[in-house]
C-alpha positions as CSV (number, residue, x, y, z in Angstrom):
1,X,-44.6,-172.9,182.8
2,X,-45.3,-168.9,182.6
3,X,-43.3,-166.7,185.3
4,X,-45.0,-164.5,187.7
5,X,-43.3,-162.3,189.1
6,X,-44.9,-161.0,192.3
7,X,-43.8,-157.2,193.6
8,X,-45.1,-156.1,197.2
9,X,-43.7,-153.3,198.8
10,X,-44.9,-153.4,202.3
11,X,-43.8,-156.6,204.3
12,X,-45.6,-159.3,202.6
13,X,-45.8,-160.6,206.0
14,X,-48.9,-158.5,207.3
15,X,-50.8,-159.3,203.9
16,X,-52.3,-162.6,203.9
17,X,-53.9,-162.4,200.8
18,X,-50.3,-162.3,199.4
19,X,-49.4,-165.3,201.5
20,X,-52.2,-167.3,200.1
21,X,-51.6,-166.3,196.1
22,X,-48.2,-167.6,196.9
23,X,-49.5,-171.1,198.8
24,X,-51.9,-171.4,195.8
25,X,-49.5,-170.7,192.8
26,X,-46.3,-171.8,194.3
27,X,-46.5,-175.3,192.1
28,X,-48.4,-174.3,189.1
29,X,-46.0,-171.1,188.0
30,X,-42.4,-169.7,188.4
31,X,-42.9,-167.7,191.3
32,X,-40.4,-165.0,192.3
33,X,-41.1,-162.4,195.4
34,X,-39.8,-158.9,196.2
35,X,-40.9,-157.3,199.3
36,X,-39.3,-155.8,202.3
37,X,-38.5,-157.0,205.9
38,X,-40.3,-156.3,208.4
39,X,-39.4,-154.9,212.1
40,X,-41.1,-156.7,214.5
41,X,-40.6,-160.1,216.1
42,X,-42.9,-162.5,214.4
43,X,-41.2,-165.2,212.2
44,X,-40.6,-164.1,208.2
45,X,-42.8,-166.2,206.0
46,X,-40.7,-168.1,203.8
47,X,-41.4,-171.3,201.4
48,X,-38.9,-173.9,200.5
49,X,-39.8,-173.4,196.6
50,X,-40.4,-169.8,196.1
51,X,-37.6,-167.2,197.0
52,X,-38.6,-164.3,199.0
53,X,-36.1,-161.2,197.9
54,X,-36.0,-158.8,200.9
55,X,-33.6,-155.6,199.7
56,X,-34.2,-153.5,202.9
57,X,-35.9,-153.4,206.0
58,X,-38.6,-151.0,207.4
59,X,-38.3,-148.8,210.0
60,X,-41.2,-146.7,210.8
61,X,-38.7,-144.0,212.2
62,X,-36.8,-143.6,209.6
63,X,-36.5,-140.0,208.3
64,X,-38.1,-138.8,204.7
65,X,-34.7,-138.9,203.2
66,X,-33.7,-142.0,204.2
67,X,-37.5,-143.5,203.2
68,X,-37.0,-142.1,200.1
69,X,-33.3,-143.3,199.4
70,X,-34.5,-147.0,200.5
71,X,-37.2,-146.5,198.1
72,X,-34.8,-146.0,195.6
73,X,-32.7,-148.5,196.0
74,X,-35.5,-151.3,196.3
75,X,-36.8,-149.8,192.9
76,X,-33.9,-150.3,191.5
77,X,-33.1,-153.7,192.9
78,X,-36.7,-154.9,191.7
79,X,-35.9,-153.5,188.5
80,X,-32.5,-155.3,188.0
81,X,-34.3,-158.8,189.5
82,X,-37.0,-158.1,186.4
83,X,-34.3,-157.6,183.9
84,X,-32.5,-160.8,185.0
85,X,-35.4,-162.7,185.1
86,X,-37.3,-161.7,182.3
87,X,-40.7,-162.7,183.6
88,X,-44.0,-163.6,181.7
89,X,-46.5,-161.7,184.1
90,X,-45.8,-158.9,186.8
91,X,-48.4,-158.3,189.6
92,X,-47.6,-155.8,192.0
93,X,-50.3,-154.4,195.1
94,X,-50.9,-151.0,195.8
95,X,-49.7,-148.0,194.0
96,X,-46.7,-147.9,196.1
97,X,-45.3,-150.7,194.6
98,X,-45.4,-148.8,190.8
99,X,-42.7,-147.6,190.0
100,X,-40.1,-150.5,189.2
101,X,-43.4,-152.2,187.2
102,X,-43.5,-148.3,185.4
103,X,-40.1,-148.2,184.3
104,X,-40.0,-152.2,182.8
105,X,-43.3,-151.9,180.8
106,X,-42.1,-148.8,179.5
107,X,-38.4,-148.7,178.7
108,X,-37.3,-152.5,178.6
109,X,-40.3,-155.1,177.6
110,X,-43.4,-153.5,176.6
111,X,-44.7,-157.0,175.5
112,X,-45.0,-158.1,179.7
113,X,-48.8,-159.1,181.0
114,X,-48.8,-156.5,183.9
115,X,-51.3,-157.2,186.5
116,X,-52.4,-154.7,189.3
117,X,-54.0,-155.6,192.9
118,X,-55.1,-152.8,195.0
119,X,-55.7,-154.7,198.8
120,X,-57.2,-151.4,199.2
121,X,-59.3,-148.8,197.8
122,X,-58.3,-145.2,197.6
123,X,-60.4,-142.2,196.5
124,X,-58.4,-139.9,194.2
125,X,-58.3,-137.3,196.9
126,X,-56.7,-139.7,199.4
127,X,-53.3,-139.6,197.7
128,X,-52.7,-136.4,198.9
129,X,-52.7,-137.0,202.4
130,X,-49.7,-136.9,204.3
131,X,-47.2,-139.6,204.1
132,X,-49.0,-140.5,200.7
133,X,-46.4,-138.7,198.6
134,X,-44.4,-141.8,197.1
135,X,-47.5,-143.6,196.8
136,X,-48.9,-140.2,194.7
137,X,-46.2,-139.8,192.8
138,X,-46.4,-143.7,190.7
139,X,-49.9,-143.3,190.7
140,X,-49.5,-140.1,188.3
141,X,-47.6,-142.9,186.4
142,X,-50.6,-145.6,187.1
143,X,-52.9,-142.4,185.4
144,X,-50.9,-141.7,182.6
145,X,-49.1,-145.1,181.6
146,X,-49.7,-148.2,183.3
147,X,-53.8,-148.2,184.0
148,X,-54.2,-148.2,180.0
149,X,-51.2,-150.9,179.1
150,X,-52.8,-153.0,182.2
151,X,-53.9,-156.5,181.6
152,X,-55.5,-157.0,184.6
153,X,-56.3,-155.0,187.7
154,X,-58.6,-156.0,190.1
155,X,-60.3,-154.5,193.4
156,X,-61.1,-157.0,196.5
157,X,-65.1,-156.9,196.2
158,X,-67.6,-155.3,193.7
159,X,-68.5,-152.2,195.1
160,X,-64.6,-151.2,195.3
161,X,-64.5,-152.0,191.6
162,X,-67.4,-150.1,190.5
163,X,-65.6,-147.0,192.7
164,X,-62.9,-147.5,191.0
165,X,-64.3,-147.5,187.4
166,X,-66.0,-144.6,188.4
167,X,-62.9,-142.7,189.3
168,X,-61.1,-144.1,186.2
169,X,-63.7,-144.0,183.8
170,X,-61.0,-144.2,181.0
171,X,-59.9,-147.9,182.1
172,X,-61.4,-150.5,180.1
173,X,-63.8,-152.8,181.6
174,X,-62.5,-155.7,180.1
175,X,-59.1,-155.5,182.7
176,X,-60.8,-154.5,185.6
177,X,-61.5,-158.1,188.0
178,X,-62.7,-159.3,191.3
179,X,-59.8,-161.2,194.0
180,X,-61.5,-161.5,197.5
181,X,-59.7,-162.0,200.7
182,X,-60.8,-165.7,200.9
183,X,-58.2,-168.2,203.4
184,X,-57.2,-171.7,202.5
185,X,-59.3,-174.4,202.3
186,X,-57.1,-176.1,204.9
187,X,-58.5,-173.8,207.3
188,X,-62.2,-175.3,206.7
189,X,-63.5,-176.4,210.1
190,X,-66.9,-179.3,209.5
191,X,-67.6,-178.9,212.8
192,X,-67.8,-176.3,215.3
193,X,-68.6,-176.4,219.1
194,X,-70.0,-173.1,221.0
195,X,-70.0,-171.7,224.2
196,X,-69.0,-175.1,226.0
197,X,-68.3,-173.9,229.5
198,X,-70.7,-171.1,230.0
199,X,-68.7,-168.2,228.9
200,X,-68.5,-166.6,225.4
201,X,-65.7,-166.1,224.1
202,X,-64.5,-163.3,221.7
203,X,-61.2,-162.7,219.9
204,X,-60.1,-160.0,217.5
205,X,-57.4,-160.0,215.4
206,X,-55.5,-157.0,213.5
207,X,-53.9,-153.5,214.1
208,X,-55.6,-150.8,216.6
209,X,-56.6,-147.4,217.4
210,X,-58.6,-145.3,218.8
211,X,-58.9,-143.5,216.4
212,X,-60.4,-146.1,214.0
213,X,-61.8,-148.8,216.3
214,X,-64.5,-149.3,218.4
215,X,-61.6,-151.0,221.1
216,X,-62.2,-149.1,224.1
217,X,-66.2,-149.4,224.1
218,X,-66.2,-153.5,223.3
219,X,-63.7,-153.3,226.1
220,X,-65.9,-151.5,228.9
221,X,-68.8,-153.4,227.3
222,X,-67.1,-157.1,228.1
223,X,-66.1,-155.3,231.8
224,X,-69.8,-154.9,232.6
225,X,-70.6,-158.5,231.6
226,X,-68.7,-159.6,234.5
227,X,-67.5,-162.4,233.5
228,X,-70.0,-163.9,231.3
229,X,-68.0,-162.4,228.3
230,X,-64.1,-162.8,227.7
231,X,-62.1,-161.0,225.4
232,X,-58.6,-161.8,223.4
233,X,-57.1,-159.5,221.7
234,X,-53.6,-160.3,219.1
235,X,-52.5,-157.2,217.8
236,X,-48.6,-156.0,217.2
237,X,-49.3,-153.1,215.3
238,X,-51.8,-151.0,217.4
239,X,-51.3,-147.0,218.8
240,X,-49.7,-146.5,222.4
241,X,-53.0,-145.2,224.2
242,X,-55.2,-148.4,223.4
243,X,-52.4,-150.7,225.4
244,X,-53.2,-147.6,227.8
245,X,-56.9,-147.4,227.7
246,X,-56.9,-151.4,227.9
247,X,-54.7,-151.1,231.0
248,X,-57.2,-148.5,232.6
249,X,-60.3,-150.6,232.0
250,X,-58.7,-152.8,234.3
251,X,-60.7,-156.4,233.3
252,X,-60.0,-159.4,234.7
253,X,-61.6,-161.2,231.5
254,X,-59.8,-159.1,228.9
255,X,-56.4,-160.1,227.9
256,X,-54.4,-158.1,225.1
257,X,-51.5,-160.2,223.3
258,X,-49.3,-158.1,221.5
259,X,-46.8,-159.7,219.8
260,X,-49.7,-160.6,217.2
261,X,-49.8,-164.2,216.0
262,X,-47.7,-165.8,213.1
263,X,-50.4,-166.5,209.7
264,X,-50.1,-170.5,209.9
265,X,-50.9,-170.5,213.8
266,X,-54.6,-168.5,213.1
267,X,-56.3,-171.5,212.7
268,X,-55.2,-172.8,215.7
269,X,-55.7,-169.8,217.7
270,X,-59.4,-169.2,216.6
271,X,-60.3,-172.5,217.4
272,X,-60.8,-171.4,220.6
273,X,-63.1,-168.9,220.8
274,X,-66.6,-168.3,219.7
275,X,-67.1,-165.1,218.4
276,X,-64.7,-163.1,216.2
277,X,-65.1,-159.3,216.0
278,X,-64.1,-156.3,213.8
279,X,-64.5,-152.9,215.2
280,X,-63.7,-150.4,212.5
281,X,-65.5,-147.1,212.6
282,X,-65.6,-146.6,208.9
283,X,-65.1,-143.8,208.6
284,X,-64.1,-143.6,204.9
285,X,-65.4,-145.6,201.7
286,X,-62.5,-147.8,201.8
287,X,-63.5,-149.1,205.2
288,X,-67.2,-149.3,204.9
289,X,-66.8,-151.4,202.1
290,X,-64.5,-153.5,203.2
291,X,-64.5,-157.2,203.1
292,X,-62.0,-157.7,205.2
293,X,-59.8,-161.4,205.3
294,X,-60.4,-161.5,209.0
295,X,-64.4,-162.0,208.6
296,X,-63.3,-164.8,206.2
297,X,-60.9,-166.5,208.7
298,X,-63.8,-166.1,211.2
299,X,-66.4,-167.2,209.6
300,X,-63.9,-170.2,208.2
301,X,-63.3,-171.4,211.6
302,X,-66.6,-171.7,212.5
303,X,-66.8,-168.8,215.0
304,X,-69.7,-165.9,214.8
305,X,-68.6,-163.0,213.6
306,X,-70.3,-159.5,215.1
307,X,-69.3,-156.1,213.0
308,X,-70.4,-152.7,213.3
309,X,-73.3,-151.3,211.6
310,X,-70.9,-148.8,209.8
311,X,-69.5,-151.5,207.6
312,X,-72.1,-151.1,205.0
313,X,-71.0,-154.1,202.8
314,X,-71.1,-156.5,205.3
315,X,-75.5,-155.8,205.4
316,X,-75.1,-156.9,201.9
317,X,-73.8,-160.3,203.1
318,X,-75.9,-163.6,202.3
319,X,-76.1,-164.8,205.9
320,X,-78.2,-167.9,204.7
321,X,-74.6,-169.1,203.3
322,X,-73.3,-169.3,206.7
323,X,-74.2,-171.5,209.7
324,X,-72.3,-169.2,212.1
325,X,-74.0,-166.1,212.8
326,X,-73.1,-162.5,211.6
327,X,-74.2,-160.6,214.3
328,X,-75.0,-156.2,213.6
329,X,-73.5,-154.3,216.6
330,X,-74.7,-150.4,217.1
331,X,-71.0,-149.6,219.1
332,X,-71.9,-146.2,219.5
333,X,-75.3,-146.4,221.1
334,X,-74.5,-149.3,223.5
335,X,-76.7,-151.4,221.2
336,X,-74.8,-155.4,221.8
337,X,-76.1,-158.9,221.5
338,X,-77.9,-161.0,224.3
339,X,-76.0,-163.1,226.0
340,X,-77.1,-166.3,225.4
341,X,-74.9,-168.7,227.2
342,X,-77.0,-172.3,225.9
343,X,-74.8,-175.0,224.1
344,X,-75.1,-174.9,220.4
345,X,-73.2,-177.0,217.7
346,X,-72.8,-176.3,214.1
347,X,-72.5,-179.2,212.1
348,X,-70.9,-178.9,208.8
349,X,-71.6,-175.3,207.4
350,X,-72.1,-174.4,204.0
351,X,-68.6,-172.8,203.3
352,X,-67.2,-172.6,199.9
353,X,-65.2,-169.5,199.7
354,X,-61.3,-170.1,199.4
355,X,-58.3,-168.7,198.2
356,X,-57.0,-171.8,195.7
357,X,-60.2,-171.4,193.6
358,X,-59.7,-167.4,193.7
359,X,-55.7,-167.6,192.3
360,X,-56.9,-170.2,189.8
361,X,-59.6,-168.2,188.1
362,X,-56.5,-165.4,188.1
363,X,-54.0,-167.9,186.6
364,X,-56.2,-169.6,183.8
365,X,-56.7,-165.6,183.1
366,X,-52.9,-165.0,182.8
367,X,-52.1,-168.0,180.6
């Protein structure tokens, strides 16, 4: 049985992607984990099987000094946990998490399968904005080292690969790979219910802004429906002013929840609505071609799912596959569905997208 050894920088615990490679490959590889802890309140994900190294914690005020000496020091840890034990493959996600990979393909076992997942993509100009620089500084390393010694990297959808490629023309084509955001199969819902008591229902799930989210005008919109409309929203990581703006809308029928929820308890949370939004702006290419996991644990769950018009990738979407509806919203003309309040039922939808069949296309390709 080959060893993977897994290296994620940012708390694996917001990543669900992660969460899912490890669900799906805990039994069929030797699975080690290093990642940090994270600060706020919801349970750490654990497994009984796989161990979880956690060498420091975050702390979003930490000063650039003391980032950068806790940077160190889990580089360093990850470095000695490779050397001890001496795996078969490395993945690691995002550029931030390059430098302990770096240093152990170089220096100590050049003959190691190293695999790279980017959750998301960045435009070469967008490593120099601010806060970017560790993340800047291994990706001069991804440039000149570990992008041509790669046996696998892979982008979340096609478009991000072929932006990639483009960037990187030097990479081979042969290591560059496809790993959607799909959820468990376990989550799978046959049969789906809607609008049973005359009100529709709408949840989102994620982090917030202003900024970067169409919040505030879903919000005012779901005010003027007066009732006919209610809104949940789980969110833990999300700016000061929306709790504000939220607060200041005043809605009877909008209720914000932000202590997030834990991964395993989505499915049982989303059961209860009807309709699951996302509300970027999209401002950048990373964003308007995203194919984000939440649209998958929507859609999964048997809810609709309404998006706005600036996420480009999702007009690409074969709606025929789906029996819920994927709903265009124009946000920033005041352009939003009908209501239409009449009982519907979907009976079991043709959904076929999950994460076990996506980790075990990547692990026949690592053997």
């Amino acid at each position: 049985m080959n060893k993977l050894f897994v290296i994620h920088y940012y708390p694996l615990d917001y990543f669900p992607p992660v969460m899912n490679l490890i669900e799906a490959l805990q039994d069929k590889v030797k699975l080690s984990v290093v990642s940090i802890r994270k600060s706020n309140s919801l349970a750490d994900y654990t497994f009984d099987r796989i161990r979880i190294y956690r060498p420091i914690k975050e702390n979003k005020k930490d000063s650039s000094i003391k980032v950068l000496i806790k940077y160190c020091y889990f580089t360093f840890y990850t470095l000695w946990r490779l050397f001890c034990e001496k795996p078969a493959v490395i993945l690691y996600y995002e550029s931030i998490s390059a430098f302990a990979p770096y240093l152990y393909k170089r220096f100590i076992n050049r003959k190691v399968k190293l695999c790279i997942h980017y959750h998301e993509y960045m435009t070469p100009e967008e490593y120099d904005r601010p806060g970017m620089r560790l993340s800047k500084f291994n990706h001069k390393s991804e440039i000149s080292y570990l992008y041509k010694n790669a046996y696998w990297i892979s982008q979340t959808n096609q478009n991000r690969k072929d932006f990639f490629l483009k960037d990187y023309p030097f990479v081979p084509q042969t290591v560059c790979h496809i790993m959607p955001n799909y959820p468990p199969k376990a989550w799978h819902v046959q049969k789906k219910k809607y609008v049973e008591d005359r009100v529709i229902k709408c949840v989102y799930v994620g982090s917030l802004s202003l900024k970067d989210t169409f919040i505030k005008d879903f919000c005012e919109w779901v005010s003027r429906q007066h009732g006919q409309v209610t809104f949940d929203i789980y969110s833990f990581n999300f700016h000061a002013d929306v709790k504000t703006t939220i607060r200041e809308i005043d809605s009877p029928y909008i209720s914000f929840h932000e202590k997030g929820i834990t991964y395993s308890d989505v499915p049982k949370v989303l059961c209860k609505y009807d309709v699951g939004l996302l509300l970027y702006r999209a401002t950048t290419l990373n964003v308007r071609y995203c194919e984000t996991n939440k649209f998958y644990e929507y859609l999964i769950n048997g809810l609709e799912v309404w998006y706005p018009k600036e996420m480009t990738l999702l007009h690409e979407m074969d709606k025929s596959v789906f029996a819920p509806d994927i709903v265009e919203l124009d946000i920033q003309n005041s352009r939003f569905p009908k209501i239409d309040l009449s009982p519907r039922t979907i009976d079991n939808f043709n959904y076929n997208r999950f994460s076990e069949n996506v980790y075990s296309e990547f692990l026949k390709y690592i053997h």
